[in-house]
C-alpha positions as CSV (number, residue, x, y, z in Angstrom):
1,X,-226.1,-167.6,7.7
2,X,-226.7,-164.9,5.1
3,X,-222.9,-164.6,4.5
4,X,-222.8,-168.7,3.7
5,X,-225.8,-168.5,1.4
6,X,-223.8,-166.2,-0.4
7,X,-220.9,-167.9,-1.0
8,X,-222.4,-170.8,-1.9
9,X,-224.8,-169.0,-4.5
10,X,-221.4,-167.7,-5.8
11,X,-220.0,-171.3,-5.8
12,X,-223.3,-172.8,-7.4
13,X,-222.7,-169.4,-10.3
14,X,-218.9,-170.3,-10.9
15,X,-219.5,-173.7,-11.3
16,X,-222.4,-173.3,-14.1
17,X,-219.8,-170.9,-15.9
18,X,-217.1,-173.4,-16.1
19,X,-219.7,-176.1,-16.7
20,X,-221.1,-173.7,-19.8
21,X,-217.5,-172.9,-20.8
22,X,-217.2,-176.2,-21.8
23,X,-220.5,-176.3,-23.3
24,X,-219.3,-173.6,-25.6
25,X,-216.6,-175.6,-27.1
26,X,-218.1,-178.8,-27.3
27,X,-216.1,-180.5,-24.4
28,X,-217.7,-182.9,-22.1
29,X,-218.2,-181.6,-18.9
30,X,-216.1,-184.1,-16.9
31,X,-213.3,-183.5,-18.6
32,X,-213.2,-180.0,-18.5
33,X,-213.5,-180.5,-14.4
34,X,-210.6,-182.3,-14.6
35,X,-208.8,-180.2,-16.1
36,X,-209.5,-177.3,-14.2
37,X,-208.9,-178.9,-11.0
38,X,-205.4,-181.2,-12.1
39,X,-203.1,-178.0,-12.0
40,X,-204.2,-177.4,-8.2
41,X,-204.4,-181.7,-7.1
42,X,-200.8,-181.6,-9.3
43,X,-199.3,-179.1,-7.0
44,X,-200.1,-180.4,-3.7
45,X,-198.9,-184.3,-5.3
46,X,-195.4,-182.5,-6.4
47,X,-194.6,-180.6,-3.5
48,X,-195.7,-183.9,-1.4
49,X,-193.3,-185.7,-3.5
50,X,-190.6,-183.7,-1.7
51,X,-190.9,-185.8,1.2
52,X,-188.8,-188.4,-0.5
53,X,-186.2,-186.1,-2.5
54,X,-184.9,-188.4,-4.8
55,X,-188.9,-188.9,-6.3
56,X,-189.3,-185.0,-6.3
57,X,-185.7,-184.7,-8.3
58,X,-186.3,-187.7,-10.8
59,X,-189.4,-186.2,-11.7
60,X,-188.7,-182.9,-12.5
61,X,-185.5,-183.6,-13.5
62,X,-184.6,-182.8,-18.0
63,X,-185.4,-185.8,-19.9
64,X,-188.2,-187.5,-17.7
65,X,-191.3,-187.5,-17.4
66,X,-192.4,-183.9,-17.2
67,X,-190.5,-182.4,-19.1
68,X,-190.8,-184.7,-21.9
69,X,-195.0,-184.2,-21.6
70,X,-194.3,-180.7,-21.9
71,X,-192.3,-181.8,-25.1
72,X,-194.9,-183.3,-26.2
73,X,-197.5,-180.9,-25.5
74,X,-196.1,-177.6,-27.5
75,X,-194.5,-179.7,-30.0
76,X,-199.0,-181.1,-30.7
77,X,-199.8,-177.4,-29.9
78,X,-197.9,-176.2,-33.2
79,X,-198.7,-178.1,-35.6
80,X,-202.8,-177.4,-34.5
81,X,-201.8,-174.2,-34.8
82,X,-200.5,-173.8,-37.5
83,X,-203.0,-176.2,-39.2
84,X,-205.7,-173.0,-37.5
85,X,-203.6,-170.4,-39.4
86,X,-204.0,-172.3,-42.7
87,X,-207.5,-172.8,-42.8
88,X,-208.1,-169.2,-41.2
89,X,-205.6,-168.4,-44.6
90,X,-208.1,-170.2,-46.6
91,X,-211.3,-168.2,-44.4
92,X,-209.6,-165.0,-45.7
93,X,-208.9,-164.2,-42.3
94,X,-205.3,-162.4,-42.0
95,X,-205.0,-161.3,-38.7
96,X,-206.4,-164.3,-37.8
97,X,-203.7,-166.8,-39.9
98,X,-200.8,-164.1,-38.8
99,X,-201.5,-164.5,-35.2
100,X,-202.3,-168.2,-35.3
101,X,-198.6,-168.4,-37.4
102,X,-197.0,-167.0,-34.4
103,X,-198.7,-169.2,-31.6
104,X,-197.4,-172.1,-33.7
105,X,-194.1,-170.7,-34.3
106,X,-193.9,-169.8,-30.4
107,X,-194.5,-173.1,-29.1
108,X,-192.5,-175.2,-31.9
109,X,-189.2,-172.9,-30.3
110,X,-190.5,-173.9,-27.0
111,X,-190.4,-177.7,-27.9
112,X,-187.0,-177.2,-29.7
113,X,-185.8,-175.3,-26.9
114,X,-187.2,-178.2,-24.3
115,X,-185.0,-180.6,-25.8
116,X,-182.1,-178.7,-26.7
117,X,-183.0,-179.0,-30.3
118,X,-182.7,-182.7,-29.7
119,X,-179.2,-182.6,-29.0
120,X,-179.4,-185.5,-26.3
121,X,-181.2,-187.3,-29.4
122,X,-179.2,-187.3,-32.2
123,X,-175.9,-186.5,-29.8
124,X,-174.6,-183.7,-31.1
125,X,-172.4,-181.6,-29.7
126,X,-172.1,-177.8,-29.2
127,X,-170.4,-175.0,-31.3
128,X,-167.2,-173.8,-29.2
129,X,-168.7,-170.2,-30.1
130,X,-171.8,-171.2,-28.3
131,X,-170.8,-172.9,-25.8
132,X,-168.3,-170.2,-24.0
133,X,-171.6,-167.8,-23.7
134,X,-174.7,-170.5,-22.6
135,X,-174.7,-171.6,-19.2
136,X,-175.4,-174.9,-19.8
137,X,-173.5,-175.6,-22.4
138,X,-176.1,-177.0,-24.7
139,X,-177.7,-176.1,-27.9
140,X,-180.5,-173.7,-27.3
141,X,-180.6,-169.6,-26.9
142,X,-182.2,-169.5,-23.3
143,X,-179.5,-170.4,-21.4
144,X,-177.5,-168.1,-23.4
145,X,-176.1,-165.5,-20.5
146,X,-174.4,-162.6,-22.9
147,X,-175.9,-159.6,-23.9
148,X,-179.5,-159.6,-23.6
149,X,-180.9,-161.7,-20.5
150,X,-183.2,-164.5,-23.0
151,X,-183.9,-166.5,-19.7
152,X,-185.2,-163.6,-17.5
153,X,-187.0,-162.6,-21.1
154,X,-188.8,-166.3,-21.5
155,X,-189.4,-166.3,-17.6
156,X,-191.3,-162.5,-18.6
157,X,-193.0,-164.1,-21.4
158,X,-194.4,-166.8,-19.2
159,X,-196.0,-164.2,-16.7
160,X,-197.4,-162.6,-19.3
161,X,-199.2,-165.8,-20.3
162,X,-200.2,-166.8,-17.3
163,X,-201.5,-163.2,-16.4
164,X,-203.6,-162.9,-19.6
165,X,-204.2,-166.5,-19.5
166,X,-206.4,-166.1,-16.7
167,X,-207.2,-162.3,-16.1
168,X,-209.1,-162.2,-19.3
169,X,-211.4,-165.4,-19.3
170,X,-212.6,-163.8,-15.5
171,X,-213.0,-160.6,-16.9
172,X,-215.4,-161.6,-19.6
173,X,-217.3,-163.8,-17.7
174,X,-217.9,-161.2,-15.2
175,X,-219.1,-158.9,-17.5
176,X,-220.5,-161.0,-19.5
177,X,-218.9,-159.2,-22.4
178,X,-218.5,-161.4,-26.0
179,X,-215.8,-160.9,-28.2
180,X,-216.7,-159.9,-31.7
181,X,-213.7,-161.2,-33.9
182,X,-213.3,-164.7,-34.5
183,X,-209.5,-164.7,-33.8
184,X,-210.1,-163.2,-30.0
185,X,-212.0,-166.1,-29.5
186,X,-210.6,-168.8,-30.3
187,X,-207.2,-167.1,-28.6
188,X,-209.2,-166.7,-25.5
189,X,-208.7,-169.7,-22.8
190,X,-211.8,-171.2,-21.5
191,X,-213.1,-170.4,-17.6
192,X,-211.9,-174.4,-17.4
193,X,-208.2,-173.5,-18.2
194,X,-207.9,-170.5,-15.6
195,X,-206.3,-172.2,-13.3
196,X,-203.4,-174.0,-15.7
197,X,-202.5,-170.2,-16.5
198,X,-202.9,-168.9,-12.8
199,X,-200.7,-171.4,-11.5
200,X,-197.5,-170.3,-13.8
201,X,-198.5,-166.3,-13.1
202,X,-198.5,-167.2,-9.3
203,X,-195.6,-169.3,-9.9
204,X,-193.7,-166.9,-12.1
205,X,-194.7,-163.8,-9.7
206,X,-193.4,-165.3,-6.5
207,X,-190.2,-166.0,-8.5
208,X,-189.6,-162.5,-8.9
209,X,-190.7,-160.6,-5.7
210,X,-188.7,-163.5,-3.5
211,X,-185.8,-165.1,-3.4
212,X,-186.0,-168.6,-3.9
213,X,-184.2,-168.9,-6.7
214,X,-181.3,-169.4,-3.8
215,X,-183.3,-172.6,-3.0
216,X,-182.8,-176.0,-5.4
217,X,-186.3,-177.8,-4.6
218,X,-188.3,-174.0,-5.5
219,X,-186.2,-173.9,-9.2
220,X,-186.9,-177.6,-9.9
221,X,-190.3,-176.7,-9.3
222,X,-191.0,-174.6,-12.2
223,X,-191.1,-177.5,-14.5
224,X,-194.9,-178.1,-13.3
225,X,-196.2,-174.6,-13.8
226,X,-194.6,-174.7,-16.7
227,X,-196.2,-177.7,-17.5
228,X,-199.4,-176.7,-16.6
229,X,-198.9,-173.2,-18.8
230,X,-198.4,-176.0,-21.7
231,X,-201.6,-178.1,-21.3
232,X,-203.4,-174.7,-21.7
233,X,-201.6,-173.5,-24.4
234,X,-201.9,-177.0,-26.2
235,X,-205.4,-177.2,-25.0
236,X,-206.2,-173.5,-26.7
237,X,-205.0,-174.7,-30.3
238,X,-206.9,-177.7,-30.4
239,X,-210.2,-176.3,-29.2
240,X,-209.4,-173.3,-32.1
241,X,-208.3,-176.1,-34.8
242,X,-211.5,-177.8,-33.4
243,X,-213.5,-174.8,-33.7
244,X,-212.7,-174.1,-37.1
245,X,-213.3,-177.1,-38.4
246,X,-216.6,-177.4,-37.1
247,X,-217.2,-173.8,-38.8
248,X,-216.1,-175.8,-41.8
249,X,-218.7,-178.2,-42.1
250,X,-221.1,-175.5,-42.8
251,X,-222.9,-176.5,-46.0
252,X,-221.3,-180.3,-45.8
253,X,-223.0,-183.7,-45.4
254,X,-222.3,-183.0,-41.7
255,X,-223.6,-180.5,-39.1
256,X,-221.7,-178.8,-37.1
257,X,-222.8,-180.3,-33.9
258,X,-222.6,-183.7,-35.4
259,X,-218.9,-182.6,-35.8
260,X,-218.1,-181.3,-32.4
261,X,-218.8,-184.7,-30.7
262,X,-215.7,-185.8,-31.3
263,X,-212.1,-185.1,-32.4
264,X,-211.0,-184.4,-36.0
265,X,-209.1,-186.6,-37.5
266,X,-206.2,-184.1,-37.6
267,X,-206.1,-183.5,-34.5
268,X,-206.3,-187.4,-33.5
269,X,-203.1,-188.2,-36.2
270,X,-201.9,-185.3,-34.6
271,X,-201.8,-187.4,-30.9
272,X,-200.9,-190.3,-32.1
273,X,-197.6,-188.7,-33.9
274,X,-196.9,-186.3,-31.1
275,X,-196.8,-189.4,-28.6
276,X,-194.9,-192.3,-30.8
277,X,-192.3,-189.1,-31.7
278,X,-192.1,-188.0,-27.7
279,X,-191.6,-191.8,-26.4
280,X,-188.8,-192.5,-29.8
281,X,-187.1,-189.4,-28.5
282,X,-186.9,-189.9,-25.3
283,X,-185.7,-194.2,-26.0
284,X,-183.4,-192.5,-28.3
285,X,-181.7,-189.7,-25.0
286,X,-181.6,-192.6,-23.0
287,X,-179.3,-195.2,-25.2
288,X,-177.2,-192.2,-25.9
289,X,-176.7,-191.8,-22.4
290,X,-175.8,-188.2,-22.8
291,X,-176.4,-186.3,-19.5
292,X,-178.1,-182.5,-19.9
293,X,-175.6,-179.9,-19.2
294,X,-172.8,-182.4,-20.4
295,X,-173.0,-182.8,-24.4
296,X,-171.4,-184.6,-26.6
297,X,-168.0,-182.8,-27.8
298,X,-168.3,-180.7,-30.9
């Protein structure tokens, strides 16, 4: 009886941290539970999917609907984040703008790289030179399979996300330890994003100490963790352009609590583009008709 008592007073004590997780950022509490639970529901709806493999392989397949959210996702992540770095610029806050500069550089080469640099878009085809070395033959560097391993290196890079994405929001809650520089926090994920980033780190980790890449159904998977690692990502650069922009109203007509009850227009335009561009891309692969792994000739 004691031992249930516990685990429930543990459940009741995780469940206020999340809830004031979201408190802390100004996001209402619902959503933040939905979030934290749609990478787990997601997995078990996938994998069901299997039962019927032609649903499992349509949807995880390059140029539907996945992969085109994850698209989607990075491509709104950037520009957020590089909007963070210029007003942290404009704060006086280097480190802050420098590491904000690469989080939206790093995503933007992730949407490129998601679409082939739109290759399937505009129907382009690929250099000869690149070509004889990627193992797709399409336009991106990850598939590239000469001289230094880029898609074992991206694979790396996602671990280490996933790891850090979740390892450190525990860690401080646990401790109960606040970070003191601005840029470490709004880097950090909230408690309600720890599973999005343990899901790709569990994902990423069984890839490497089994071997399933021998099995079709286990490789398609990855475009889900991956998917999930996005939504946090994405999530973390607009709760940071968020953040700063509430700092911002500071000394305006408007308090900052007035401002955190609902999205900036930035990062509403920033939607809105991010989802007319993703759907006029993705019209624009399908009249082309150009199948991935197949491009157009050079």
């Amino acid at each position: 009886m004691t031992t249930d008592s516990t685990r429930v007073n543990r459940l009741d004590v995780a469940g206020t941290r999340v809830s004031s997780s979201a408190i802390a950022v100004s996001v209402p509490r619902r959503l933040a539970w939905w979030l934290f639970w749609a990478p787990v529901v997601g997995t078990v709806v996938v994998a069901a999917t299997y039962a019927r493999r032609d649903v499992y392989y349509w949807l995880l397949a390059e140029d539907h609907p996945v992969e085109w959210l994850q698209f989607a996702l990075v491509l709104g992540g950037s520009l957020l984040a590089a909007a963070t770095a210029w007003r942290l610029c404009r704060d006086h806050d280097v480190l802050g703008a420098l590491l904000f500069t690469l989080f939206a550089v790093g995503l933007f080469v992730i949407a490129g790289e998601e679409i082939s640099w739109g290759q399937r878009v505009f129907a382009f085809g690929t250099p000869a030179d690149l070509a004889s070395v990627n193992n797709e033959r399409e336009f991106n560097i990850h598939d590239i399979t000469k001289g230094v391993p880029l898609q074992s290196l991206f694979k790396l890079v996602e671990l280490l996300l996933g790891f850090l994405g979740f390892v450190v929001p525990l860690y401080l809650a646990r401790t109960r330890r606040v970070l003191r520089r601005r840029v470490w926090q709004l880097l950090v994920p909230p408690l309600f994003l720890v599973p999005a980033f343990a899901l790709v780190f569990a994902y990423r980790l069984g890839r490497f100490l089994t071997e399933s890449h021998r099995y079709a159904a286990a490789v398609r998977f990855q475009e889900w963790p991956e998917l999930a690692l996005y939504v946090g990502l994405a999530a973390v650069a607009l709760l940071a352009y968020e953040q700063v922009a509430r700092d911002g109203c500071h000394g305006s007509h408007r308090s900052p609590s007035q401002a955190g009850q609902r999205p900036t227009t930035l990062s509403i335009g920033v939607g809105c583009f991010i989802a007319v561009l993703t759907v006029a891309f993705a019209i624009a692969s399908i009249v082309n008709g150009i199948a991935p792994g197949n491009p157009v000739n050079s």
